[in-house]
N, C-alpha and C positions, 0 to 999 in steps of 0.2 A: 395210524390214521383213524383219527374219531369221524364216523359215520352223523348225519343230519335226519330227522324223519321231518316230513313237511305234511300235513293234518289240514284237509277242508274241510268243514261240518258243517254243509249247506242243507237249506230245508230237504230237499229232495233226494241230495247224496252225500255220503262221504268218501275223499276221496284220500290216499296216504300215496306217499312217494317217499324212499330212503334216497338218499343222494352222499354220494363222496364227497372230499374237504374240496374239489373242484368241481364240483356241479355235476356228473355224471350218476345218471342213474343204475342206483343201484336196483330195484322194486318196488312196481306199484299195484294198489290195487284200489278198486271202487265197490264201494256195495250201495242200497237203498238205508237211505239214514230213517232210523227210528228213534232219534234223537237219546241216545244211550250209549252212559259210558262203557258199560260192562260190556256192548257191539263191539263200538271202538276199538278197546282192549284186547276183545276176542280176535277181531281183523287185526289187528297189530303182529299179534304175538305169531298167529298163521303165516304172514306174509315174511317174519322177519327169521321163521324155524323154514319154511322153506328157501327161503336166501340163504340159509345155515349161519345166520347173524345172532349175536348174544344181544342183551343189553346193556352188557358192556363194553360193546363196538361203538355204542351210541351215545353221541355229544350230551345232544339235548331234541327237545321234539318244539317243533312252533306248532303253535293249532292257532286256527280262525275260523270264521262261518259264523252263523246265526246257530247252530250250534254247540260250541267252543264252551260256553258258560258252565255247561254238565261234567266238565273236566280238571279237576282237581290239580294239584302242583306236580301231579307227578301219576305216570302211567308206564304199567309193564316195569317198575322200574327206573322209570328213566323221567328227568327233570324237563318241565314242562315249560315254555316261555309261551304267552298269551299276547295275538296281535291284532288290533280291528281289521276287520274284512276290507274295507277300503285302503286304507294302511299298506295292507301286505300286497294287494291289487296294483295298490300306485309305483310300490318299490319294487314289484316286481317286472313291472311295465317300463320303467325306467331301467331297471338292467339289462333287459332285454334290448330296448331301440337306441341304448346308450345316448340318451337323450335326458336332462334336467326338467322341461318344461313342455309336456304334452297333458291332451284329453284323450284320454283310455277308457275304451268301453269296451265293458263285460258283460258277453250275450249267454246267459245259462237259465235256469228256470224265472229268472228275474233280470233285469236290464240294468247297468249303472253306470252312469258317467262319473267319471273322476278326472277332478283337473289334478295333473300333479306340476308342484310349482315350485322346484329345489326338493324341498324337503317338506314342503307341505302339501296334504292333500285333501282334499272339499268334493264331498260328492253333490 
């Protein structure tokens, strides 16, 4: 079973979550973002020795956020997939209400509507 890490790199926080090949959390953690990758990395590698996880348990990591740009193809190890903030906002608003066509708003240090519309999304 290859492990997921899921990466938000918002102005204000960053936030990490490991997840199972079925969605279950494995560890998360949140720090104040100081927009750095060498944090990142440092919060990774902590979260993932105290889960007692390698990085070779781990698939791949998605990173988004405003952010995301500080982060190279590849962190801890492990291969990096990069995804726009609204993007990964709309698809995961969709998985969740298993719904195709909603407006999902996201209230954190900044506010954003996203229409999501199949597989397109328009903030």
């Amino acid at each position: 079973m290859k492990l997921r890490i899921g990466i938000d790199m918002g102005g204000s926080g960053v936030k990490i979550i490991i997840l199972s090949d079925k969605l279950e959390t494995i560890a998360k953690t949140k720090y104040p973002s100081d927009g750095s990758a060498t944090t990142l990395e440092n919060e990774l590698c902590k979260l993932m020795k105290n889960a007692g996880i390698s990085s070779d348990d781990i698939a791949y990591a998605c990173v988004t956020g405003a952010g995301a740009a500080v982060v190279n193809d590849s962190i801890a190890g492990i291969s990096v997939k990069k995804f726009g903030e609204f993007e990964s906002f709309g698809r995961g608003s969709r998985y969740l209400s298993n719904l195709d066509n909603i407006l999902a708003v996201s209230m954190g240090t900044g506010t954003a509507f996203v229409r999501c519309d199949g597989s397109r999304y328009t903030h």
